[in-house]
N, C-alpha and C positions, 0 to 999 in steps of 0.2 A: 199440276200439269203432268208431271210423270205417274201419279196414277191413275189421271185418266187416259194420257195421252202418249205414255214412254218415255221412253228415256234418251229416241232422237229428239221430241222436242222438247224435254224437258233442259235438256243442255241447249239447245238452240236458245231458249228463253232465258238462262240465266248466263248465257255470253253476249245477248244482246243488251240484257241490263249493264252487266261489266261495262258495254264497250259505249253505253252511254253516259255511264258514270267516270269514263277515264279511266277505268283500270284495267288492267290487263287482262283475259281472259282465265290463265288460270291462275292468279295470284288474288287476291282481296288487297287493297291499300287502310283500310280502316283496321285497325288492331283488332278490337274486338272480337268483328266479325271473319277476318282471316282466315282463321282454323277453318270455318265451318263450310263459308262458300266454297275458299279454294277444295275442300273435302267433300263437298258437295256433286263440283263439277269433276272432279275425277272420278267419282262413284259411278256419274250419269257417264263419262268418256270411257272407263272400263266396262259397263254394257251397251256400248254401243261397239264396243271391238276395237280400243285402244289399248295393248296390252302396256307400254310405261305410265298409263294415269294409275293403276297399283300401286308403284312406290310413291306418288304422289299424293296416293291416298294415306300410306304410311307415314308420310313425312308430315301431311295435316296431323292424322290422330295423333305423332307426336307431340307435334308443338303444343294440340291443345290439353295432352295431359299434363305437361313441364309446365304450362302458364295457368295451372288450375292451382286452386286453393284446397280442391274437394268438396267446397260449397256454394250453391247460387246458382247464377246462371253460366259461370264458367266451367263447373260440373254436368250442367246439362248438355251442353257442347260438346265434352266429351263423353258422357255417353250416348249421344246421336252416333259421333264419329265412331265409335270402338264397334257401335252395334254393325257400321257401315265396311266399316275393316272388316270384322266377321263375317258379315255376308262373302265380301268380296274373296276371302281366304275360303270359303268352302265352296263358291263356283272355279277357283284356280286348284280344287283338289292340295290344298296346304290346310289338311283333317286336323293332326296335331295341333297347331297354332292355333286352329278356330275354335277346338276343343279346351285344351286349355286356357281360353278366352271367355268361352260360353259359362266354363267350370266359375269361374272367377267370377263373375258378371253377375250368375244365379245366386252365388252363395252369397256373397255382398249385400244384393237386392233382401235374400230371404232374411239372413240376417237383419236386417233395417225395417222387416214385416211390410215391404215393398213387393207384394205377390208380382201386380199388374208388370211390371219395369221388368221381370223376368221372361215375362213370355215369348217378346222379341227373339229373346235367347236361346229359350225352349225350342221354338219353331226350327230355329237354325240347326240346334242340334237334331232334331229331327229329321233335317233333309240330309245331313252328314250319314244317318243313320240310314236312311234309304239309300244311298249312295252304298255306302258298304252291305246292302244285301241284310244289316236287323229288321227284319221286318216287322217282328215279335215287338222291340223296343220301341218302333215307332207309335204302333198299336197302344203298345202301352202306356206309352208318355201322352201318345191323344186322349184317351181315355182319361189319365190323372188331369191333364188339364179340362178335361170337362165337368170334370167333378169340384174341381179346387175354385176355378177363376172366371166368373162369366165372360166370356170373351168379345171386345166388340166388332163392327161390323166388318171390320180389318183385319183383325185378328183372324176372325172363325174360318172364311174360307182358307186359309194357307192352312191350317190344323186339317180341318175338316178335307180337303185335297190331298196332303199328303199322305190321311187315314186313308183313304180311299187308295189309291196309289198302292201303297201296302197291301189293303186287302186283295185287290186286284191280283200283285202277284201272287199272294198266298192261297186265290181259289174262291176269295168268299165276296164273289163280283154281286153277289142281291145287297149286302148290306152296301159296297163299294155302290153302287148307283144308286143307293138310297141317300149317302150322303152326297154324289153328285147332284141329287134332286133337289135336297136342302141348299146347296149352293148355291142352285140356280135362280132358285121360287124364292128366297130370302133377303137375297144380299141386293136385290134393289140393280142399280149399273153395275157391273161389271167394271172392277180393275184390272188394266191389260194384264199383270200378272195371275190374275185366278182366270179372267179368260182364258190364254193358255194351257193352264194349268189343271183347269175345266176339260180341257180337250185330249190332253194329253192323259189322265185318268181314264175318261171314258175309251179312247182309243185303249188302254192295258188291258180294260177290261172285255173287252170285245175281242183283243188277242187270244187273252188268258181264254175264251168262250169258243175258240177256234173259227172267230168269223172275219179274217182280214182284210176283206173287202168295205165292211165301214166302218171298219179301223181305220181305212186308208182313208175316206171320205173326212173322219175328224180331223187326222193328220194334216191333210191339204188345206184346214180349218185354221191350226196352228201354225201351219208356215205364212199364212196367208197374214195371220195375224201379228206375228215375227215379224216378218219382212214390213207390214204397214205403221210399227208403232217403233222400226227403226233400232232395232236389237240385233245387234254384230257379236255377241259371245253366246257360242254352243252350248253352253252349258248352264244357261238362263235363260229360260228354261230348259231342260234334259229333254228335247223332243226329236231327236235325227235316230235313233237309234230305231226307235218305232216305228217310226214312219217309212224308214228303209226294210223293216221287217218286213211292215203293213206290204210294203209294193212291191218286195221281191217274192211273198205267200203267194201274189196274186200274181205273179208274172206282169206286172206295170212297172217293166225296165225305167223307163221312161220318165215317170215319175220320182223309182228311186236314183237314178241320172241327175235329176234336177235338185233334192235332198243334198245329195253329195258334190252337189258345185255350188250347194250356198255352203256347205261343212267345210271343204274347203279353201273357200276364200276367205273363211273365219274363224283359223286355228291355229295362231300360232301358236309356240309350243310354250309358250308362257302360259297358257290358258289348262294345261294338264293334261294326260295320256290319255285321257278318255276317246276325244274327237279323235286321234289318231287311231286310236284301235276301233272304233266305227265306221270310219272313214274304208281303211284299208279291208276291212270285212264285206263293208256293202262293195266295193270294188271288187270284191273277190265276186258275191255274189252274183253281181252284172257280167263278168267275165263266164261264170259258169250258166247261165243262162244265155249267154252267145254261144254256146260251147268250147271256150277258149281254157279246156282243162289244167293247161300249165300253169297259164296264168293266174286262172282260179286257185291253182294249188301254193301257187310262191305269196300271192296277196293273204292267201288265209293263213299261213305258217307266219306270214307279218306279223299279221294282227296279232297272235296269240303270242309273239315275241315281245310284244310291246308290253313294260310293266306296270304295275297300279294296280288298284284294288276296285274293281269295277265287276265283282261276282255274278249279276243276275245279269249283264249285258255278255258278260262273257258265258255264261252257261247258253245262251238263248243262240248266239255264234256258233257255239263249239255243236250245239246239236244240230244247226242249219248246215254245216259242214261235213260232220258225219252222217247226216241226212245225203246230202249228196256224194259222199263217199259210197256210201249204201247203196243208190240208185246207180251209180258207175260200175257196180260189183266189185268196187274194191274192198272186202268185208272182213277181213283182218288187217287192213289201217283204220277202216270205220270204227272197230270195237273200241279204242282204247281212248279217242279221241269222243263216243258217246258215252264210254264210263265217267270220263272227267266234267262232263256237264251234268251226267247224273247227278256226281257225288255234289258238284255247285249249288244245284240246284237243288236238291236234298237237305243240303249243309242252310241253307238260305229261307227252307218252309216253304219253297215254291212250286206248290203243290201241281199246276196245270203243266209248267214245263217238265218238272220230273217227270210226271206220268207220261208225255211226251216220248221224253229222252229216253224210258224205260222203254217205250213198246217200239223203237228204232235201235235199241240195243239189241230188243228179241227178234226183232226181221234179223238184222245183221247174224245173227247165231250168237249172241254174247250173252253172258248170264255176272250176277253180281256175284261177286265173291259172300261166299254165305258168314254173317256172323251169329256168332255167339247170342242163344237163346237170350232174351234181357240185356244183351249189353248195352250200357250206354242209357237204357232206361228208368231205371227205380230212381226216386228223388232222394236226395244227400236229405238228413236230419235239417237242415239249414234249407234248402228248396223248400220240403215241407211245412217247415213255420213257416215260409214267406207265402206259400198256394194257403195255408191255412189261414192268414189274416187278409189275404187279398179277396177270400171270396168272403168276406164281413163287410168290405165297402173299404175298407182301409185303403187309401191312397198311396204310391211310392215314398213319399216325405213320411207319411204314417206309420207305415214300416220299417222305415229308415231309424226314425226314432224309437219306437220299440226296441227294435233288435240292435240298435249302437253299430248300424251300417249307414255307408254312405248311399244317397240316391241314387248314384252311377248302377254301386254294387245290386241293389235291390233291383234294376230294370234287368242286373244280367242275369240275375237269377228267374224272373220271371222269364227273360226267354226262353232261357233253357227249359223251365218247368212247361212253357206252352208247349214245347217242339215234343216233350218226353208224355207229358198228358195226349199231343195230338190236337190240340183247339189250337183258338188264335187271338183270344181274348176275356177279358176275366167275367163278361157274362158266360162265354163256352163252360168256364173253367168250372163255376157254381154247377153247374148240369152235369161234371165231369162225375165216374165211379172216384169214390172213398180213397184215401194214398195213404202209405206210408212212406218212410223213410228206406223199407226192404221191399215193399211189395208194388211191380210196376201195376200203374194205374188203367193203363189201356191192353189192348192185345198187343203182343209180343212174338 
C-alpha cells in the first residue's frame, strides 16, 4: 500500500487493522510483532508530517535490537527497522547518525558476502550525499553499484533518480534524461516515491538547461502528486525548493504563493533547517517581485542566517538575490553576496549555476579573485593510483582493497580527482589526457 499508494494510506490501513484487532494504534499487543508494526506506523506518521512519531520510531528500533539474538527472524526485524530509522534520520537532516548508521550496516552486510542487504544503505547514503552538495560521490557510488549488484525493480529507480539528480546539477542533463527514460520505459507502475522523484529530476534538469517554465509544469506534477498520496514532510521528497525556483524564473507568484503555504504548514522545526531556509527565501522572492524591497531584503538576510548544510540550495538563493541586487543597481552589495554562490557552487561541480553566478558577477562589475596558476589541481601520488585503477573498471570496494583504504576514503578521492580532471564520471575519466601526480591533467 505505501508503495503504491503512500504513506497517507498506508498508515490509514494499518490503524485500521490495529483498531480491529484491539490494539492500539500505535502500540502492537503481540510481542513478537511489536517492534515492527508499532515501527512501522511511525515511519508511515513521520511522512505524513507527524514530527513525535521519530522518537517513536527510535524507541521501536530499540526495543527490537535489545530483544534480538542477531539471528532469525528477530534480526530481520531489526534490520527493516534500523534501515527505517536511517531513512528517517536523513530526511530530519541528523547526517551524522544516519551516516554512521549506513557506515555500520554496509560493513556488517559486506562482511557476511551479504552485497544485496547493503544497497538499502548505499541508496540512503547517497541522498545524504546529494543533500551536502557531493555530487561527484553520488555519481560514483551509482556507478559502483551498477557494476557490483544487479539491482531490482525497486532498487534501480531511487539509484538511477538520484544519478540523475546529480547529473543535472553538475551539467550533464543528456545522460540525466537518459536515465529518466530508463526509469520511466522500465520500471513498469510507478511507486509514488520515484514518481516524484521522476519529476523532480526532470524539473533540475530543465532548470539546469535555463527553461523554467516546464520546469514549472513538472513541479505542479510533484505537488500534485505530494499532496494526492498524502505526504506532510518537505523533505520527502526535496521538491519545494525547485518548484519556487521554477515560478519565481517565470514570474508565477502565484504558484510559488501556493508551494510556500503547503512548505509551511509542513515544517516544523523538527523536520531540519532546510524548509526554513526555502521558505523564508521564496518569501523573500514574492516580496521582491511585488516590489516590497525591504521586505525582500530582511527575508533574504533570514534565509542565509539560517544554519545547515544545504550548499546547492543555498548557492542557487544567494545568486537569485544578487540577481536582484544587481537589477536594483545596488552593485557593490550584489558583488559579494554573487561571490559566495560562485564559490558554492564551484565548490559543489555545479557547473550550470556557477556559469550563471559568474556572468551576474560580471554585469555587476565583480571579478574572481585570481588564483594561483595549478592550484588546487595536480592529483596527490595517492589520487593518481586511485584515477589509475578506477579507469580498469575497478570498483570503489576494489580499490579500497588494493590500496588498504576505506570505501568512504576511495569515493573522496575520486571526487576530488573528478573536480581536478574536470569530468563527472569514470567513463569521462578514461577519455580524460594522461595524469600524474605533478602534472595537472586538464587546462589550468
Amino acid at each position: 500500500m505505501w508503495e503504491r499508494d503512500g504513506p497517507g494510506a498506508a498508515l490509514a490501513v494499518l490503524e485500521d487493522d490495529l483498531n480491529a484487532l484491539g490494539a492500539p494504534a500505535g502500540r502492537a499487543t503481540h510481542t513478537g510483532q511489536s517492534p515492527m508494526i508499532a515501527g512501522l506506523r511511525s515511519y508511515f506518521a513521520l511522512q505524513v508530517g507527524e514530527p513525535a512519531a521519530l522518537a517513536e520510531l527510535e524507541e521501536a528500533a530499540g526495543a527490537a535490537e535489545r530483544g534480538g539474538d542477531g539471528q532469525g527472524r528477530q534480526a530481520l526485524i531489526s534490520f527493516e527497522l534500523s534501515h527505517l530509522l536511517t531513512n528517517a534520520w536523513v530526511i530530519n537532516e541528523r547526517y551524522d547518525e544516519a551516516a554512521a548508521l549506513i557506515d555500520e550496516a554496509v560493513e556488517r552486510f559486506r562482511s557476511a558476502g551479504a552485497l544485496r542487504a547493503t544497497v538499502p544503505f548505499r541508496i540512503l547514503g547517497m541522498g545524504i550525499a546529494l543533500r551536502q552538495g557531493a555530487l561527484s560521490e553520488v555519481v560514483v557510488e551509482a556507478e559502483d553499484l551498477a557494476e557490483e549488484i544487479e539491482l531490482d525493480a525497486l532498487q534501480a529507480p531511487h539509484v538511477m533518480l538520484l544519478h540523475a539528480q546529480a547529473l543535472a546539477w553538475l551539467g550533464e542533463t543528456n545522460q540525466a534524461r537518459t536515465l529518466c527514460d530508463q526509469v520511466e520505459h522500465t520500471t513498469g507502475p510507478q511507486v509514488w516515491f520515484a514518481a516524484s522523484s521522476l519529476g523532480i529530476a526532470k524539473g533540475e534538469c530543465l532548470l539546469a538547461e535555463g527553461r523554467p517554465a516546464e520546469a514549472l509544469e513538472q513541479y505542479r506534477e510533484v505537488q500534485r502528486l505530494v499532496v494526492g498520496f498524502g505526504v506532510g514532510h518537505p523533505q520527502l521528497p526535496r521538491w519545494c525548493a525547485g518548484a519556487i525556483e521554477a515560478a519565481l524564473a517565470t514570474g508565477a507568484t502565484d504558484d510559488a504563493r501556493r508551494v510556500l503555504a503547503w512548505l509551511d504548514a509542513h515544517r516544523p522545526a523538527a523536520f531540519g533547517t532546510w524548509p526554513q531556509m526555502v521558505s523564508l527565501a521564496g518569501a523573500a522572492g514574492c516580496a521582491a517581485a511585488d516590489g516590497e524591497a525591504d521586505l525582500a531584503e530582511r527575508l533574504y538576510q533570514e534565509a542565509f542566517a539560517v544554519s545547515g548544510t544545504n550548499p546547492l540550495d543555498r548557492a542557487r538563493i544567494g545568486l537569485r538575490f544578487g540577481a536582484w541586487l544587481r537589477r536594483s543597481r545596488e552593485l557593490l552589495r550584489a558583488r559579494p553576496v554573487l561571490a559566495q554562490a560562485l564559490q558554492l557552487a564551484e565548490d559543489c561541480g555545479a557547473a550550470p549555476l556557477a556559469a550563471k553566478a559568474r556572468a551576474e558577477l560580471a554585469a555587476a562589475g565583480g571579478r574572481r579573485r585570481r588564483q594561483p596558476q595549478g592550484e588546487d589541481r595536480s592529483l596527490t601520488p595517492q589520487e593518481a593510483r586511485v584515477a589509475d585503477l578506477a579507469v580498469t573498471g575497478a570498483t570503489v570496494k576494489e580499490i579500497a582493497l588494493a590500496m588498504y583504504l576505506s570505501p568512504r576514503t576511495v569515493e573522496s578521492h575520486l571526487t576530488h580527482i573528478y573536480r581536478k580532471v574536470g569530468v563527472s564520471s569514470k567513463a569521462e575519466l578514461r577519455k580524460a589526457p594522461p595524469w600524474s601526480s605533478t602534472v595537472c591533467p586538464a587546462p589550468c
